[in-house]
N, C-alpha and C positions, 0 to 999 in steps of 0.2 A: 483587685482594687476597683471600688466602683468609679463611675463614670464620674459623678459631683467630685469627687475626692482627684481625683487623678487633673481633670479641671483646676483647682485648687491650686495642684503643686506646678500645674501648668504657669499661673497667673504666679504665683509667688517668684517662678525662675524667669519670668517674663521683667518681673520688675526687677529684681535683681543682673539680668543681662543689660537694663538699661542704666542703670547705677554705675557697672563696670565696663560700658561705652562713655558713661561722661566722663567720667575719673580716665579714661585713656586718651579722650579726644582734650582732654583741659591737660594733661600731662605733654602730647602730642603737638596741642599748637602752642606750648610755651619757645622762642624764639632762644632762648640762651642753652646753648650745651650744657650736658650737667656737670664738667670741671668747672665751669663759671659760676655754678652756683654755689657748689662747697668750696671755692679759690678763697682765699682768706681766713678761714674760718682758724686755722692755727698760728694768725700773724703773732699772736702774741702771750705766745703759750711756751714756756720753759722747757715741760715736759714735752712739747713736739718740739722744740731745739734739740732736747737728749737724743731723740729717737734718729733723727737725721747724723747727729756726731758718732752715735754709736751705730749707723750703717752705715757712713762714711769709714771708721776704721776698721769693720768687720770686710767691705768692699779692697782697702788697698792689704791686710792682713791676706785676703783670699791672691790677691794680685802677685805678692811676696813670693807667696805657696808654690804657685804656677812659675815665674821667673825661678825660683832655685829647682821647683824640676826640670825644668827645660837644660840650665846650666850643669844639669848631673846628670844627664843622659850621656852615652859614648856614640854620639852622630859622626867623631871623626873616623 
């Protein structure tokens, strides 16, 4: 690769390092965690109602599961 050329790719990655210092330094000093920033975003969505009902009964279904193994084991 000649010298001109090799320059070239030098300067192009040069501006592109500084693109992706600003985009991290404007990411970096935003002051709200990023739960805060998607917090709400399903207040008022049905479909993320289902989704919580339906981990909610796969969560106490799984709990069930656990409690009747423990009560069929022979620990006496």
């Amino acid at each position: 690769m000649s010298s001109p050329e090799l320059e070239k790719r030098v300067t192009i990655l040069e501006g592109e390092l500084t693109q992706i210092k600003s985009l991290l330094e404007t990411s970096i000093s935003q002051n709200k965690p990023w739960w805060k920033e998607i917090s709400g975003q399903f207040s008022n969505s049905s479909i993320f109602d289902q989704v919580v009902e339906l981990g909610r009964e796969y969560r106490e279904s799984s709990k069930e599961e656990v409690n009747d193994s423990i009560f069929k084991r022979d620990y006496w």
